[in-house]
Each structure stands twice: as structure tokens, then as C-alpha cells.
C-alpha positions, 0 to 999 in steps of 0.5 A: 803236188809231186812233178807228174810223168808227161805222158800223164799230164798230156792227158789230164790237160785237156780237161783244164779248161773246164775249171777255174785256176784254183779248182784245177789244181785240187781236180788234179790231186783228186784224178790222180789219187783215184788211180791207185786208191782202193776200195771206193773211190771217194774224195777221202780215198785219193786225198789219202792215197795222195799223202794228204789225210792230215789236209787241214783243209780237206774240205775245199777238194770236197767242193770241187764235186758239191760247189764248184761251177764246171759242165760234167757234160763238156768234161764226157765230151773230152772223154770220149775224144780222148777215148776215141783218138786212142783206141778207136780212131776208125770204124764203128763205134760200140757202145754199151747201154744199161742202168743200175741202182745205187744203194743210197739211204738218207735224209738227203737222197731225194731222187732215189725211188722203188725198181726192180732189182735186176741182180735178184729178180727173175722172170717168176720172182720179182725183188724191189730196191730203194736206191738211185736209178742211173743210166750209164753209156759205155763205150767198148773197146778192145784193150791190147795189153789187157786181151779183153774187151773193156766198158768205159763209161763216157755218158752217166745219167740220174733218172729220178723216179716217178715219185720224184716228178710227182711231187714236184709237179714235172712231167717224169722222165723215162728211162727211153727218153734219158737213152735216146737224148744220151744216143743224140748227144754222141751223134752231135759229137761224132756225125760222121762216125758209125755208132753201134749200141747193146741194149736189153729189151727194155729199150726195145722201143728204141730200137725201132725209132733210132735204128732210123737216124742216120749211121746208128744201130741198136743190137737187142740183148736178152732180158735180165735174169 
């Protein structure tokens, strides 16, 4: 791989520890290569925009997200102190909650399940999706070159369905439980740090018991179209 800018490698470093010598050097290849890579941002994608689609062994980047061993938890931590250090290293922190379905079809899709589609549901026309359900905590912050607000997102949780738990005999997990457990996670993370979190009235449950703890508040939006 090409010498990197300092400034970039400064960054990435950080997050060295979490991976072995000889996975560290494909973790490399495949964040830089999602910078610039169009479309998806899949591991085909960044090896190609790395000059590596003629990688004879293509498959062991591939590893790196299937097989290798590393904590995606310890790696939202440095995240979102990296994001903290550089753009709110004062005063409250305002995060974003809300979930989304990815469409996933296949035999291998285990945890997918029946939602509400928020995009073409209304409050008089309901429309199912099959997919997976994720929860995604965002810290917002305002970007100075780029005059608008953007939404990192530094907590991304799979919230398998009902049906999922059924057949495997668990208890199911709400999507409340997956928020409130994400919400404790960045309270351990930054105790001292006044925390400020939109959500819409799904979560309004919530809101009652976390507005409780602590230097956290939860600001209601409206319901989804």
C-alpha cells in the first residue's frame, strides 16, 4: 500500500489495537478505500478503488468483517472520542436516534423480519417490509467547511424481530431496550458530558425513564409520515 498523509494516518492508528498485526494491514487498505469508492461501500468496492480488483486473494479482506476476531464495540468507542475531541470538545453532546430497514433477501438472512415501512406508511395507510431492522445512534455536529449540520453514526445495532426470538427460544428484545442499553453505553463513555438525544414518539417511554439519569435529556420529534 501507497506511503499515507500523516494527517490521515494519526487518525486510523487509533484503532490499530483493536486487530492482529496481519489483519491490521487489510483493515487499512479497506477504510482508506471506502473514502473515495462510489456506490456501496462494499469490500469489492474499496479493493477496486484501491487498485487491488486483480487481488488474487481477494478473499482474506473479506475475512476481516466475517472471520476475524475484533470488539466493533471498543472500535464505536474511538469513534466517537475521536469525533468528540474534534468537533465537540465542549458543552452538550446531541445525538440522533431512529431505526431503518435494510432490504435483505436470502437464505442466509436470519434475523430479518415484517415492519412498518416508514418511508411509504402513513397514519391512514400502513405498508409492510421484509428486511433487517437496525437502530443507529448519531452524533450531530455542526461541520464548519461544509455549513450544515451532519449525523455520524457511532452506536449501530441489529434488533432481530419477534419471530426471531420465538424460534430460538429467547425472550425478544425491544427496539426501547436496544436504545436505552445504547444511551447507558455513551453515559459510561463520557459521565461527565451533558448528553441531548432526538428521538421520535416511539420511544416515548423512554423519555420518561432516561430523562431521569443524570446529565441526559431526550427531546420528542413528531411520528413518521
Amino acid at each position: 500500500m501507497l506511503p499515507l498523509p500523516s494527517e490521515l494516518t494519526s487518525l486510523i492508528v487509533g484503532f490499530a489495537p483493536l486487530f492482529s498485526k496481519p489483519v491490521w494491514k487489510h483493515v487499512q487498505v479497506l477504510l482508506i478505500g471506502a473514502i473515495p469508492a462510489p456506490g456501496k461501500r462494499t469490500v469489492t468496492s474499496a479493493l477496486r478503488v484501491m487498485g487491488l480488483r486483480r487481488e488474487r486473494h481477494f478473499q482474506t479482506s473479506h475475512r476481516v468483517l466475517n472471520r476475524a476476531v475484533w470488539s466493533s464495540l471498543s472500535a464505536s468507542h474511538i469513534l466517537l472520542s475521536l469525533l468528540v475531541n474534534a468537533f465537540v470538545p465542549e458543552g452538550a453532546l446531541v445525538f440522533a436516534l431512529d431505526d431503518t430497514i435494510e432490504r435483505r433477501r436470502g437464505a442466509q438472512i436470519k434475523a430479518k423480519g415484517i415492519y412498518r415501512d416508514p418511508v411509504r406508511s402513513s397514519h391512514s395507510h400502513f405498508v409492510k417490509a421484509s428486511g433487517l431492522r437496525w437502530l443507529s445512534l448519531r452524533l450531530t455536529v455542526r461541520i464548519p467547511w461544509a455549513e450544515r449540520v451532519w449525523a455520524w453514526p457511532v452506536l449501530t445495532a441489529l434488533c432481530p424481530s419477534e419471530r426471531y426470538y420465538e424460534e430460538r427460544g429467547r425472550r425478544h428484545k425491544k427496539l426501547t431496550t436496544w436504545a436505552r442499553q445504547m444511551l447507558r453505553q455513551v453515559k459510561r463513555w463520557l459521565p461527565e458530558r451533558e448528553v441531548v438525544v432526538v428521538a421520535d414518539s416511539s420511544f416515548a417511554w423512554m423519555l420518561r425513564s432516561m430523562n431521569r439519569h443524570r446529565h441526559v435529556s431526550l427531546v420528542k420529534t413528531g411520528d413518521h409520515a
